[in-house]
mmCIF entry with sequence, helices, sheets and N, C-alpha, C, O atoms, coordinates in Angstrom:
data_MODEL
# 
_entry.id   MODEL 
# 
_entity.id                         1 
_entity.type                       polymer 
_entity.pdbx_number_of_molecules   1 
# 
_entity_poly.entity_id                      1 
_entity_poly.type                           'polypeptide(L)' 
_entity_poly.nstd_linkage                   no 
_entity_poly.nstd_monomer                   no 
_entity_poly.pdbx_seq_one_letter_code       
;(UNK)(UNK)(UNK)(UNK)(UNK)(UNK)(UNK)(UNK)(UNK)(UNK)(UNK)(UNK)(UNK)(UNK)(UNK)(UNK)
(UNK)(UNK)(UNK)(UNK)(UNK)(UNK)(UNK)(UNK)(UNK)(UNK)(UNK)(UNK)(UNK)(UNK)(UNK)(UNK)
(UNK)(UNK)(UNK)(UNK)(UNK)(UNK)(UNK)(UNK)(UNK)(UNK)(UNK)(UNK)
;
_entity_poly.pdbx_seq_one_letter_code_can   XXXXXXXXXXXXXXXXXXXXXXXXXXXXXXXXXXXXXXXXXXXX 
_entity_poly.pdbx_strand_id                 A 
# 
loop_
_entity_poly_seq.entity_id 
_entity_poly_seq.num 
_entity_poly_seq.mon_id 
_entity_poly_seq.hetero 
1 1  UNK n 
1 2  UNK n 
1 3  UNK n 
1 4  UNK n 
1 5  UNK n 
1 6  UNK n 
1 7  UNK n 
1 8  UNK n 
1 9  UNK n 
1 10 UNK n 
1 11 UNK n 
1 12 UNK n 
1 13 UNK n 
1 14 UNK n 
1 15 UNK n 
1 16 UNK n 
1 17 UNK n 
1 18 UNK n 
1 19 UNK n 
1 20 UNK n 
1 21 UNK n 
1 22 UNK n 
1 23 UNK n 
1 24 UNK n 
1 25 UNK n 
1 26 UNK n 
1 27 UNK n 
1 28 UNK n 
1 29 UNK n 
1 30 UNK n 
1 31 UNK n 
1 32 UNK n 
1 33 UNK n 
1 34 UNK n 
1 35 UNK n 
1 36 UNK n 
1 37 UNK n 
1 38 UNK n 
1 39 UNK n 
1 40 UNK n 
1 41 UNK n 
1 42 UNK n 
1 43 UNK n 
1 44 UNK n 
# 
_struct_asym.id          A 
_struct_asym.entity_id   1 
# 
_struct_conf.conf_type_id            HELX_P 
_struct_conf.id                      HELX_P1 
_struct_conf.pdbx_PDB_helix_id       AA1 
_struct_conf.beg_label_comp_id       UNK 
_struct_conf.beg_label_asym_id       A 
_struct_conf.beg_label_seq_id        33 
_struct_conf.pdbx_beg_PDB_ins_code   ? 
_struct_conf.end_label_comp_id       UNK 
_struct_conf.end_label_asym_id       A 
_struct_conf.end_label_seq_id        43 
_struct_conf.pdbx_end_PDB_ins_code   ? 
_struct_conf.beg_auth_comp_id        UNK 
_struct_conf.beg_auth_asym_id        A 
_struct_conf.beg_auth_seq_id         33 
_struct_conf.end_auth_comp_id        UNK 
_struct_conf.end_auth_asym_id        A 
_struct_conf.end_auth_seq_id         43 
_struct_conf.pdbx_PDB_helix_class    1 
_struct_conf.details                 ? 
_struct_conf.pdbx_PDB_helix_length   11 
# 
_struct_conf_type.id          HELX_P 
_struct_conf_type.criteria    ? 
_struct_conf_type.reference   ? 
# 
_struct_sheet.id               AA1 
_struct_sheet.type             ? 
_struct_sheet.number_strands   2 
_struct_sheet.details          ? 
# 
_struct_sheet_order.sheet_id     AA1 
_struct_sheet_order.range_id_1   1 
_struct_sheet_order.range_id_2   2 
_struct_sheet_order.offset       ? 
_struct_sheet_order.sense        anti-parallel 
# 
loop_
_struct_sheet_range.sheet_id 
_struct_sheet_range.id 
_struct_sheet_range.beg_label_comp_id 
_struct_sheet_range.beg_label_asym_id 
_struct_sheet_range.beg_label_seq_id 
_struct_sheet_range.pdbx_beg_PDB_ins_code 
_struct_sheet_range.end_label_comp_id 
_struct_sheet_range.end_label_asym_id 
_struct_sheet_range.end_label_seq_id 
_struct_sheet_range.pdbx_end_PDB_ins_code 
_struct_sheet_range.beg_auth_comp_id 
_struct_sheet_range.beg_auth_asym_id 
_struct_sheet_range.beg_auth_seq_id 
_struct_sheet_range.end_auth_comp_id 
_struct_sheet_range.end_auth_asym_id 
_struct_sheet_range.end_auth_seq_id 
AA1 1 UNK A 2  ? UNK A 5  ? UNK A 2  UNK A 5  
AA1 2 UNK A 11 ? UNK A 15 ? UNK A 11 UNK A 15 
# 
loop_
_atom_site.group_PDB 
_atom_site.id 
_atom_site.type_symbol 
_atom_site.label_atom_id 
_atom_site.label_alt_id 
_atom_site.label_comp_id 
_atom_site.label_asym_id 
_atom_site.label_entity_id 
_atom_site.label_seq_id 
_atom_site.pdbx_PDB_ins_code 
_atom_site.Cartn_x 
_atom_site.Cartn_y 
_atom_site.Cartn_z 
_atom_site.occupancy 
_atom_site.B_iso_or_equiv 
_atom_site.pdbx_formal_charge 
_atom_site.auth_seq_id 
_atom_site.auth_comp_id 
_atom_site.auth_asym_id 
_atom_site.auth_atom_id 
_atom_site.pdbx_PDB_model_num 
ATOM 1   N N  . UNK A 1 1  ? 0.857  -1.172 0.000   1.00 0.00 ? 1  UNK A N  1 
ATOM 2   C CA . UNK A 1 1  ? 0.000  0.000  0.000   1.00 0.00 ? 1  UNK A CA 1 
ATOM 3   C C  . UNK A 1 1  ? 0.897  1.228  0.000   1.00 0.00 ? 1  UNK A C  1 
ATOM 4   O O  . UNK A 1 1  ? 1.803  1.345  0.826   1.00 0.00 ? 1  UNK A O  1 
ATOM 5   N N  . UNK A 1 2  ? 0.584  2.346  -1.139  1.00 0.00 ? 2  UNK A N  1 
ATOM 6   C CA . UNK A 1 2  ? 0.993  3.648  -0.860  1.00 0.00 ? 2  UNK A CA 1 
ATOM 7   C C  . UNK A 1 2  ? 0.147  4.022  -0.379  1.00 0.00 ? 2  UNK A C  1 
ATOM 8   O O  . UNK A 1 2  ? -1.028 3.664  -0.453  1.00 0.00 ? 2  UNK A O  1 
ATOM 9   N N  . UNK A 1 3  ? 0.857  5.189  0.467   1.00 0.00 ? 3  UNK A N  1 
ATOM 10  C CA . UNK A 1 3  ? 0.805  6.522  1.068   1.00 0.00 ? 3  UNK A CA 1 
ATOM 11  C C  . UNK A 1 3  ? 1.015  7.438  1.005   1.00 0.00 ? 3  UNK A C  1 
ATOM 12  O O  . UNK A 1 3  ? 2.179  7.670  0.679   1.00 0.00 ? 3  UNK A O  1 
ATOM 13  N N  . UNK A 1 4  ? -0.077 8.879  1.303   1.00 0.00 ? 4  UNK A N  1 
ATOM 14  C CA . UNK A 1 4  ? 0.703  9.916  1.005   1.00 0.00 ? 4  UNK A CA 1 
ATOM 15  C C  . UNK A 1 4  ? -0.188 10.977 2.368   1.00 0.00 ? 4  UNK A C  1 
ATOM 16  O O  . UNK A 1 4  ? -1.236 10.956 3.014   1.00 0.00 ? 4  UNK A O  1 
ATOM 17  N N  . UNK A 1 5  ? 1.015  11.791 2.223   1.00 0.00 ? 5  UNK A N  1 
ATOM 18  C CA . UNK A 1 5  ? 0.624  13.117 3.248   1.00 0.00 ? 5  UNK A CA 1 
ATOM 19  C C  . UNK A 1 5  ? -0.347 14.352 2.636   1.00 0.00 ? 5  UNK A C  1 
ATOM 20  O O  . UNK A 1 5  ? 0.262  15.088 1.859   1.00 0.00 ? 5  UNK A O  1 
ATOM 21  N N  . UNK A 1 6  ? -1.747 14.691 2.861   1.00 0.00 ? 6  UNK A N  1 
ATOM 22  C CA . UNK A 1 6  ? -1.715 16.112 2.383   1.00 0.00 ? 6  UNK A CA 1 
ATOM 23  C C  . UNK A 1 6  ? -1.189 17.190 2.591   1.00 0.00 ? 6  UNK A C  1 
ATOM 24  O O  . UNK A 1 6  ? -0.148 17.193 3.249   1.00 0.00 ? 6  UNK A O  1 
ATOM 25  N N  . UNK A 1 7  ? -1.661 18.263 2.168   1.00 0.00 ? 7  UNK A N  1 
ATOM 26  C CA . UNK A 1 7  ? -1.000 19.467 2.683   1.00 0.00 ? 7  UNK A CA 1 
ATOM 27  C C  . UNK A 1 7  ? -2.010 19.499 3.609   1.00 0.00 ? 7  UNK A C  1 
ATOM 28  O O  . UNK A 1 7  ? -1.270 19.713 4.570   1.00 0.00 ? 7  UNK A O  1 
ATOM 29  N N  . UNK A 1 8  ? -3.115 19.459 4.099   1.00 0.00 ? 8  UNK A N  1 
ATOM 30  C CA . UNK A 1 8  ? -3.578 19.946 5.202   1.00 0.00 ? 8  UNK A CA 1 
ATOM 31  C C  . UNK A 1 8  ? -3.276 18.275 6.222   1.00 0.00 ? 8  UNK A C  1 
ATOM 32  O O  . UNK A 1 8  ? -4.236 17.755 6.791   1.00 0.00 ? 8  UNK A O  1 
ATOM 33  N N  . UNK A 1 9  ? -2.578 17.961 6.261   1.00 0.00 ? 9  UNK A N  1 
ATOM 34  C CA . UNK A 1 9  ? -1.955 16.675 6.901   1.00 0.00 ? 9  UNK A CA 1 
ATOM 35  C C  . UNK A 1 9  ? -2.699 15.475 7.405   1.00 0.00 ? 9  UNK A C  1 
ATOM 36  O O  . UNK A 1 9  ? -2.234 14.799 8.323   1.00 0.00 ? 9  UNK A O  1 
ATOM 37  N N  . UNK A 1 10 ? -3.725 15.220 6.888   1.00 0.00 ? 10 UNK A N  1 
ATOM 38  C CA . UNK A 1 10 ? -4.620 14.235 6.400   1.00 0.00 ? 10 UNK A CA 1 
ATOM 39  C C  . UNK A 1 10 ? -3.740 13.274 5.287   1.00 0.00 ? 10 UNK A C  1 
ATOM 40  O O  . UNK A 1 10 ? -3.041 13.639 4.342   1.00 0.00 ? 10 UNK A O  1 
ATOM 41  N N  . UNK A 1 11 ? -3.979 12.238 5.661   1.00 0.00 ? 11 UNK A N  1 
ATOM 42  C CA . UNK A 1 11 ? -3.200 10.644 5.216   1.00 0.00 ? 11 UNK A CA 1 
ATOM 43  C C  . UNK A 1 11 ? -3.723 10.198 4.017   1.00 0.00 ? 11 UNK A C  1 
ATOM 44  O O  . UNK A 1 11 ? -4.859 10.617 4.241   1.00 0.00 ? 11 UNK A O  1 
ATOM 45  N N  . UNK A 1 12 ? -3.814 9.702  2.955   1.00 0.00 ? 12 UNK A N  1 
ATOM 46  C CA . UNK A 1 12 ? -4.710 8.848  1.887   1.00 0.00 ? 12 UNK A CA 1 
ATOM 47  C C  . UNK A 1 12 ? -4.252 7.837  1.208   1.00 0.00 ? 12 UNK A C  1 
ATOM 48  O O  . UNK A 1 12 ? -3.097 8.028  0.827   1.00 0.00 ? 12 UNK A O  1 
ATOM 49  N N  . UNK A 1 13 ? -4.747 6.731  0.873   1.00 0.00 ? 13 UNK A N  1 
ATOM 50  C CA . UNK A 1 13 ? -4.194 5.845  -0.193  1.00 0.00 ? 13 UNK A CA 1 
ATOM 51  C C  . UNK A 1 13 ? -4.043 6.187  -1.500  1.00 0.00 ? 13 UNK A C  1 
ATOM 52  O O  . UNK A 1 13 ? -5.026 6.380  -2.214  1.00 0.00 ? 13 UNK A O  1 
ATOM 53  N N  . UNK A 1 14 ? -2.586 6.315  -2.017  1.00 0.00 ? 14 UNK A N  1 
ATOM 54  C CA . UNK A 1 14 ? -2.658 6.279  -3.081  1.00 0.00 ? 14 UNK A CA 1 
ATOM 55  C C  . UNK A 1 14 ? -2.578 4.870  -3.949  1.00 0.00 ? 14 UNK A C  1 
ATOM 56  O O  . UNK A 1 14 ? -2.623 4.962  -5.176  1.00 0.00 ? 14 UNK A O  1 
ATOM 57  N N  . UNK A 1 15 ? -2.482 3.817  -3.448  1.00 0.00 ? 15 UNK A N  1 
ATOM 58  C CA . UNK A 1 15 ? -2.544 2.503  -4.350  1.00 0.00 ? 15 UNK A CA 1 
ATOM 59  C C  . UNK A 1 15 ? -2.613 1.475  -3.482  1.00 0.00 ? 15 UNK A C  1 
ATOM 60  O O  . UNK A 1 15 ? -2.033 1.500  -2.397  1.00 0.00 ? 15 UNK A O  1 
ATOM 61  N N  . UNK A 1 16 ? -3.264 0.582  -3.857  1.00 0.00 ? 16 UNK A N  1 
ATOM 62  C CA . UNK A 1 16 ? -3.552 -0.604 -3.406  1.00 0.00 ? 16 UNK A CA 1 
ATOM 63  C C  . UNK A 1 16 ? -3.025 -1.866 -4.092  1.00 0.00 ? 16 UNK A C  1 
ATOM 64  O O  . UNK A 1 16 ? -3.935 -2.249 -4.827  1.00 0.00 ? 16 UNK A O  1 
ATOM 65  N N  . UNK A 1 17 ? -2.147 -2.554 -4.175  1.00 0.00 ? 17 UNK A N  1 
ATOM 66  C CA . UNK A 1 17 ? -1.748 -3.699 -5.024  1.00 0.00 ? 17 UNK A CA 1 
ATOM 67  C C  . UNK A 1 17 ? -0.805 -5.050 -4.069  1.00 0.00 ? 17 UNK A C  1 
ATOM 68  O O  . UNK A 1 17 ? -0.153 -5.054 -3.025  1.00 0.00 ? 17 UNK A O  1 
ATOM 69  N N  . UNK A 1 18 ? -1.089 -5.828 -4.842  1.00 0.00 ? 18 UNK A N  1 
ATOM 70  C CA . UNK A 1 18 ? -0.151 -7.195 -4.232  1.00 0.00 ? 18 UNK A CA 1 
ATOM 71  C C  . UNK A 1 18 ? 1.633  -6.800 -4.709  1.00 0.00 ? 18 UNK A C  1 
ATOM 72  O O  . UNK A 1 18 ? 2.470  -7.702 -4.693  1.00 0.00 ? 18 UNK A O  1 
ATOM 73  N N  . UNK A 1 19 ? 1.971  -5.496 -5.072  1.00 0.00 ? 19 UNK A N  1 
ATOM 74  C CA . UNK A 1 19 ? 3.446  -5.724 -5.268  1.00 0.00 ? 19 UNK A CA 1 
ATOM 75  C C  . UNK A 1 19 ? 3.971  -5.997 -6.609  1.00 0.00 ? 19 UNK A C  1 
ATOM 76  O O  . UNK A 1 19 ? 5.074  -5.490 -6.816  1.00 0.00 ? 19 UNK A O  1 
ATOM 77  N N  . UNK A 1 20 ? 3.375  -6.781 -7.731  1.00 0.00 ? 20 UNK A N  1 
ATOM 78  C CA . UNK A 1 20 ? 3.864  -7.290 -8.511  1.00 0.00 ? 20 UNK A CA 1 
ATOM 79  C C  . UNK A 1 20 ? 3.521  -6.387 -10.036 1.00 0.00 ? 20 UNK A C  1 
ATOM 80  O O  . UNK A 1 20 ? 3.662  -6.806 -11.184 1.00 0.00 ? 20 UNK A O  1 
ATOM 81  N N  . UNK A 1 21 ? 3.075  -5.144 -9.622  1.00 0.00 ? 21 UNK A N  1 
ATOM 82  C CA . UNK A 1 21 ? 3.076  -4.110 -10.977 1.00 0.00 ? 21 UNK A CA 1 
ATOM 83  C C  . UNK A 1 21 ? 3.618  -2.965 -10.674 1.00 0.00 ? 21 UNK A C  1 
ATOM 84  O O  . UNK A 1 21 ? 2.808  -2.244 -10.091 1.00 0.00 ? 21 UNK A O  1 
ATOM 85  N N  . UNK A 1 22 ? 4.598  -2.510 -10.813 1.00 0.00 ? 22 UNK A N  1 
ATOM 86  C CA . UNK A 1 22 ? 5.022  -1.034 -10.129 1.00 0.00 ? 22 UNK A CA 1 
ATOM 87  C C  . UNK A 1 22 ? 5.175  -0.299 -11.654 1.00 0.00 ? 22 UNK A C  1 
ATOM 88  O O  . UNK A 1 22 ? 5.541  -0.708 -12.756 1.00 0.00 ? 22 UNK A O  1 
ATOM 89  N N  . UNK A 1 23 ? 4.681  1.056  -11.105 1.00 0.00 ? 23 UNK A N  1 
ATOM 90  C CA . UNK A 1 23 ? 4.686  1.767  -12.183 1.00 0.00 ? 23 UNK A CA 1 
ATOM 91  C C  . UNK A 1 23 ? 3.711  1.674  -13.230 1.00 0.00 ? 23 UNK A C  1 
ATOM 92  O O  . UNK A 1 23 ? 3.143  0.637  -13.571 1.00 0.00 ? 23 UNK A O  1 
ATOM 93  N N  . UNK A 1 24 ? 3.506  3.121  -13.851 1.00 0.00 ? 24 UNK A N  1 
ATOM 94  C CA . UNK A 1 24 ? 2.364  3.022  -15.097 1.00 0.00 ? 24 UNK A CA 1 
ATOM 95  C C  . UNK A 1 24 ? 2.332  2.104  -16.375 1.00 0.00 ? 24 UNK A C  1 
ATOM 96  O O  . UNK A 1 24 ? 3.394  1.543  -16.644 1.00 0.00 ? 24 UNK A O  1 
ATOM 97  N N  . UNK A 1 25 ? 1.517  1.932  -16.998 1.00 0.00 ? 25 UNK A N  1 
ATOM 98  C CA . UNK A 1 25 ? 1.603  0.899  -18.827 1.00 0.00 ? 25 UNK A CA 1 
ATOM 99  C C  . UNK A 1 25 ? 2.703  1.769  -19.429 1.00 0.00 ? 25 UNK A C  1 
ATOM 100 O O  . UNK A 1 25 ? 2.895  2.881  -18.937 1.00 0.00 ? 25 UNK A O  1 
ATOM 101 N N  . UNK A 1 26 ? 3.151  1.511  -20.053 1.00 0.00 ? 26 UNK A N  1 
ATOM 102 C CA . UNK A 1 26 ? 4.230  1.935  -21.537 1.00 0.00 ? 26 UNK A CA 1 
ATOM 103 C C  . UNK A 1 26 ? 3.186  2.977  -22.108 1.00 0.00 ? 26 UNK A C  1 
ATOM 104 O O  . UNK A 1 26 ? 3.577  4.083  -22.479 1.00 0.00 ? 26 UNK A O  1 
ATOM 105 N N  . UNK A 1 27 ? 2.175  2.702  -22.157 1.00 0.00 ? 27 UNK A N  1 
ATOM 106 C CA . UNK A 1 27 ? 1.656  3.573  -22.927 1.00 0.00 ? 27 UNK A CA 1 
ATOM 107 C C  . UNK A 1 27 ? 0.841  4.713  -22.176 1.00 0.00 ? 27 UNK A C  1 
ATOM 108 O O  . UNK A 1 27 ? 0.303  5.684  -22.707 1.00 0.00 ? 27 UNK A O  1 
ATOM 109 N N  . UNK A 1 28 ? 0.863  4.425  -20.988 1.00 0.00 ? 28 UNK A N  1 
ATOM 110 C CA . UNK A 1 28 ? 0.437  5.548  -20.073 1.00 0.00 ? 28 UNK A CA 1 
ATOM 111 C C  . UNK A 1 28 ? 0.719  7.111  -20.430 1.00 0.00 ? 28 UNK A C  1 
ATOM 112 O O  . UNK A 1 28 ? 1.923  7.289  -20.616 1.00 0.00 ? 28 UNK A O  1 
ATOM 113 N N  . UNK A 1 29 ? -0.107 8.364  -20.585 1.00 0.00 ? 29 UNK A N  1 
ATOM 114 C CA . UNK A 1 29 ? 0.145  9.582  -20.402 1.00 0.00 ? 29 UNK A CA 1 
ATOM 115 C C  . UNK A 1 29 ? 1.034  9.769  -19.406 1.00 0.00 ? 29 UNK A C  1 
ATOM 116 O O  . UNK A 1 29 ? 0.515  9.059  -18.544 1.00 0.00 ? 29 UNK A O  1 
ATOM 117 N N  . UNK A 1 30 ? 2.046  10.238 -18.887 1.00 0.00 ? 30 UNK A N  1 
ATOM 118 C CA . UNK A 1 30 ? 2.455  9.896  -17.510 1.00 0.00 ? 30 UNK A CA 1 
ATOM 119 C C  . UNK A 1 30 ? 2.363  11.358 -16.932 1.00 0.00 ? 30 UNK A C  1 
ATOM 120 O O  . UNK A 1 30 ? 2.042  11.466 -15.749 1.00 0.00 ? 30 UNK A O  1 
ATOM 121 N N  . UNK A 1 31 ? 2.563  12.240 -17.506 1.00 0.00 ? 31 UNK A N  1 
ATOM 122 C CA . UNK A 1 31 ? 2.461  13.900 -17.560 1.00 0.00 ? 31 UNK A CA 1 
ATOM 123 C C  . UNK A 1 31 ? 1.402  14.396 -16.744 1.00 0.00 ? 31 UNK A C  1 
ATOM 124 O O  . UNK A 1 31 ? 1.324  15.278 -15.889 1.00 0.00 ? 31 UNK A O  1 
ATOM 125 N N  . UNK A 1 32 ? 0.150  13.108 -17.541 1.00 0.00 ? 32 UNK A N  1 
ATOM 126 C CA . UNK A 1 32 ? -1.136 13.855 -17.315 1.00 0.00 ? 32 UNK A CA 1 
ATOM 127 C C  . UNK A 1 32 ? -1.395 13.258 -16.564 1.00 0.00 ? 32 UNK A C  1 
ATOM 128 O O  . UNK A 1 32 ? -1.954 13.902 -15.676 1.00 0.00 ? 32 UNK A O  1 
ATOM 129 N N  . UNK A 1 33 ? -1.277 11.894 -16.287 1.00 0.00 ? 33 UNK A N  1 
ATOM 130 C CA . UNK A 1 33 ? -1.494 11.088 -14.844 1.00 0.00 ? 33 UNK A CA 1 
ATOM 131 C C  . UNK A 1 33 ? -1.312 11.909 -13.541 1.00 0.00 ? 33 UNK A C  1 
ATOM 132 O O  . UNK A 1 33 ? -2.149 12.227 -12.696 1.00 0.00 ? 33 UNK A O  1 
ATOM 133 N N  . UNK A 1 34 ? 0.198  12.195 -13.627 1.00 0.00 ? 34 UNK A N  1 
ATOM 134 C CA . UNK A 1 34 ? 1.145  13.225 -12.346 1.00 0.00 ? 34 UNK A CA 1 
ATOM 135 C C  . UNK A 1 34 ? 0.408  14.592 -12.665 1.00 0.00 ? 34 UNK A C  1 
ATOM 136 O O  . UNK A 1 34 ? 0.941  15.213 -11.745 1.00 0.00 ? 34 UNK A O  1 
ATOM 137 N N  . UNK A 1 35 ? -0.148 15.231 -13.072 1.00 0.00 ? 35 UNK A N  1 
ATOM 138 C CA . UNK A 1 35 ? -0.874 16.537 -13.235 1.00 0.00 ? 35 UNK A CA 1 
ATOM 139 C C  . UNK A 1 35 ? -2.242 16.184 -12.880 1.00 0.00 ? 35 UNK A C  1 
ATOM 140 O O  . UNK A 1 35 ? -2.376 16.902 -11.890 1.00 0.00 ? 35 UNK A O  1 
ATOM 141 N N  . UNK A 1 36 ? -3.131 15.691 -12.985 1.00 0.00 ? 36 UNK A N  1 
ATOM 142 C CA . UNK A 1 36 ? -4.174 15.229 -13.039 1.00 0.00 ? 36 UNK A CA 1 
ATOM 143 C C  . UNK A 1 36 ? -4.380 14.959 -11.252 1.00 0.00 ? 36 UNK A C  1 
ATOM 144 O O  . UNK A 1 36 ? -5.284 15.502 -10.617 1.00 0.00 ? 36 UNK A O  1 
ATOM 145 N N  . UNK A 1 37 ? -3.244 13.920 -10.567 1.00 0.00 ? 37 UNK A N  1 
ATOM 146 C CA . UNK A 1 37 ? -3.133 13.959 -9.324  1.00 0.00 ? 37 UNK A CA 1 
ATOM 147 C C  . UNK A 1 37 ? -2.541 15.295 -8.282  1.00 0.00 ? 37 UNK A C  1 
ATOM 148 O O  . UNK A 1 37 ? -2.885 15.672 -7.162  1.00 0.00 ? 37 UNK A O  1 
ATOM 149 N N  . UNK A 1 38 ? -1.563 15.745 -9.194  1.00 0.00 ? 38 UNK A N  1 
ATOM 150 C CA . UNK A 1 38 ? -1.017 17.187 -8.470  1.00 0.00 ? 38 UNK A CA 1 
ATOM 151 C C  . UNK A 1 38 ? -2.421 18.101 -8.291  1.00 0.00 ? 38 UNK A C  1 
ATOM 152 O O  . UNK A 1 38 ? -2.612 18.779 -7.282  1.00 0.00 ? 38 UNK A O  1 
ATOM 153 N N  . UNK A 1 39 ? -3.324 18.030 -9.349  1.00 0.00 ? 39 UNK A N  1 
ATOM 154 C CA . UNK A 1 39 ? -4.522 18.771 -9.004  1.00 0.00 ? 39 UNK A CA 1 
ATOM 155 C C  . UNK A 1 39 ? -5.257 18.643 -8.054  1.00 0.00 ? 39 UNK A C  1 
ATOM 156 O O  . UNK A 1 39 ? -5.582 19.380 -7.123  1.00 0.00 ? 39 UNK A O  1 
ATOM 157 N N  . UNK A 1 40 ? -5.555 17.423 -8.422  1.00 0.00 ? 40 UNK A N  1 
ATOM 158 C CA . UNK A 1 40 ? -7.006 16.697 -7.071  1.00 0.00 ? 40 UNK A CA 1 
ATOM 159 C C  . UNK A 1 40 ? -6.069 16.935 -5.488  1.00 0.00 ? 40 UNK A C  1 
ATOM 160 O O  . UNK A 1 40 ? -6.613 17.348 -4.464  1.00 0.00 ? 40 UNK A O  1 
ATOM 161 N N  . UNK A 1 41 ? -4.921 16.653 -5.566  1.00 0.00 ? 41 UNK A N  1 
ATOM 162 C CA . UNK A 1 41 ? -4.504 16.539 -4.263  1.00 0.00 ? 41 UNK A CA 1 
ATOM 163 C C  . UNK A 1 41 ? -4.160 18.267 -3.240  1.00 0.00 ? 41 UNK A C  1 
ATOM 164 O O  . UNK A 1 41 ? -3.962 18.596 -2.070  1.00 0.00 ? 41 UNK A O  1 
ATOM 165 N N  . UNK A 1 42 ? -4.288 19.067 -4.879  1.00 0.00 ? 42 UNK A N  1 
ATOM 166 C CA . UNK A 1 42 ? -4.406 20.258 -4.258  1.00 0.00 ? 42 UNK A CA 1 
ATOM 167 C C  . UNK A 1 42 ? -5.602 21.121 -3.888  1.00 0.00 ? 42 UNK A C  1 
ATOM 168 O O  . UNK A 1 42 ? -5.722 22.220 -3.347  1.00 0.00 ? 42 UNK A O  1 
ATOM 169 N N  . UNK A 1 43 ? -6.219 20.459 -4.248  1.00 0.00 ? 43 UNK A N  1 
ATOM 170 C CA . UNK A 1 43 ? -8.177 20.386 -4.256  1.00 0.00 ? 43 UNK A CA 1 
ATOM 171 C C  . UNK A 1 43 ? -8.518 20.377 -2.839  1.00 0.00 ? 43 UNK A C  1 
ATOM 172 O O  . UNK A 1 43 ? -9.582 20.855 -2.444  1.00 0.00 ? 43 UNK A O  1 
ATOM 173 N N  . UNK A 1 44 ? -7.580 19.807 -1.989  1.00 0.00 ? 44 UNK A N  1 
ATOM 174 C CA . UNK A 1 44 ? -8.388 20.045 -0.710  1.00 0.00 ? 44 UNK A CA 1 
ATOM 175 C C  . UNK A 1 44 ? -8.307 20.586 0.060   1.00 0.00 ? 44 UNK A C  1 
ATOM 176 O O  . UNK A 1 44 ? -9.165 20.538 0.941   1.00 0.00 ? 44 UNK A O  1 
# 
């Protein structure tokens, strides 16, 4: 399990997995993935 800190210091999951996929598809946006989350996480 990831973890992460907010800025208002509230805890959240960022992933849930057995370990055996790390990291996005090959074909993943990865830009917009990491932007997309930089947003929401500044959302609160």
């Amino acid at each position: 399990m990831d973890i992460a800190q907010r800025l208002n210091g509230e805890w959240m999951i960022v992933e849930l997995s057995d370990g055996q996929v790390a990291g996005l598809p090959d074909n993943a946006d990865v830009r917009g993935f990491y932007r997309t989350l930089k947003n929401r996480l500044l959302k609160v």
